[in-house]
N, C-alpha and C positions, 0 to 999 in steps of 0.2 A: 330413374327411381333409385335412390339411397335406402339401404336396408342397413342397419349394422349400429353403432355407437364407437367412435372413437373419440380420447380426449384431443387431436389433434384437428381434428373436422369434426366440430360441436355444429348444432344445425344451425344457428348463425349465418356460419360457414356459405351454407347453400342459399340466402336466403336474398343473396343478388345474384343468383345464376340461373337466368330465363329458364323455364322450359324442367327443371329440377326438382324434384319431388321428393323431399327428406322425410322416411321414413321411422330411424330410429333402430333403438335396438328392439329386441324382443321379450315380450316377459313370462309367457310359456313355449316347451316346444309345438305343442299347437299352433301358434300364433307364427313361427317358425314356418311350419309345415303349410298354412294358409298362404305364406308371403311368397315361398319356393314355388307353390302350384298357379300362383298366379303370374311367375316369369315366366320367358321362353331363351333365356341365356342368364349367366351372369359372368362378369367382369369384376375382376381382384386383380386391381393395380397397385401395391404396394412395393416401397422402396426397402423394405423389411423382410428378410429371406424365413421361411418358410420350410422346417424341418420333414413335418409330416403337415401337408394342405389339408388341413379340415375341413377348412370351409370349401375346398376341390372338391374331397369326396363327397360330403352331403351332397354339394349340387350336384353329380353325376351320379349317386343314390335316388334323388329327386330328380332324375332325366333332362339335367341340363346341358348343353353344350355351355362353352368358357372359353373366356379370354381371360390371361393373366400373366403377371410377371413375373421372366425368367429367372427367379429367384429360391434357392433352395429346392429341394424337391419336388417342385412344381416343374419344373424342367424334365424331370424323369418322369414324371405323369406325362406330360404332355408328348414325350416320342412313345409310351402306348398307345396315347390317347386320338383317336381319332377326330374326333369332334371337341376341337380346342384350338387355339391359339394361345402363340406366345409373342409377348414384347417384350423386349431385351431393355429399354428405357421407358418408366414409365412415368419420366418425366416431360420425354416427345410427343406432345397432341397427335402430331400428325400420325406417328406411329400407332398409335394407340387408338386413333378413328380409322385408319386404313384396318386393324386387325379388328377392329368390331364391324365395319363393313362388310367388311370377308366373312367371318361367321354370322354375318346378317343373311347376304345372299345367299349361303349355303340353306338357312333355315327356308329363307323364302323362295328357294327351287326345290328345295325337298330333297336337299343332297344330305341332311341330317337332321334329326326329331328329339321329341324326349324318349321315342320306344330305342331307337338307336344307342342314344346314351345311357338309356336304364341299361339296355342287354348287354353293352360294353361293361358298365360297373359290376352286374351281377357276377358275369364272366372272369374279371380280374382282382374285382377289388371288394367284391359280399364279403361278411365277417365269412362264413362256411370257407371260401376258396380260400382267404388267408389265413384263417385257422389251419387247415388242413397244407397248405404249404410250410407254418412254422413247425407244426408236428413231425413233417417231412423232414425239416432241414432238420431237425434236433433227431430225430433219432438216425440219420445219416450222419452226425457229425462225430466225428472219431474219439474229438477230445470229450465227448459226451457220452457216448453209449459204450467207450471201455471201464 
């Protein structure tokens, strides 16, 4: 299943790829919220580095576990992040079915869930804990609170 709208993968794109389900973008956050509750992973393979993962956080706000590319700060999600994977090319099939394989069998032995990944995200990454961490760093920081 394809979620998302890129001009680079127009649904064309999917539309000789057996087995592929091109979904499109979204046109509320409801419609959003409907499409996350009916996965049980997502996978963000882009060749485009990634400052701050958005699309990370919502799905592990949305209790997803993830696969995705070791690109930008996805990389540092992912050594918190317990229920995730990374590939370093994601331009390698092979790499990139072996790291969705692996966070498959996790799912389906019950070595991680969406209750797992909600609690990991509340815990690290809820607006509350990062508010309260940048409050933190700013009124410790020197050049700031002299």
């Amino acid at each position: 299943h394809i979620h998302g709208y890129g001009v680079d993968y127009p649904q064309s794109y999917f539309e000789n790829h057996a087995g592929v389900i091109y979904h499109g973008g979204y046109d509320t956050p409801q419609d959003q919220a409907v499409a996350l509750n009916n996965l049980d992973a997502v996978v963000l393979l882009s060749i485009h580095s990634e400052g701050m993962p958005l699309s990370i956080i919502e799905s592990m706000a949305a209790g997803l576990p993830w696969v995705a590319s070791a690109r930008g700060g996805i990389t540092e999600f992912s050594e918190l992040c317990p229920d995730s994977e990374l590939v370093d090319s994601p331009e390698d099939y092979e790499q990139c079915l072996s790291a969705v394989l692996r966070l498959s069998s996790r799912i389906l032995n019950g070595m991680t869930s969406r209750t797992a990944q909600r609690k990991f995200w509340q815990s690290t990454f809820s607006p509350e804990v990062v508010s309260a961490q940048w409050i933190e760093y700013l009124n410790n920081s020197p050049e700031i609170s002299s």
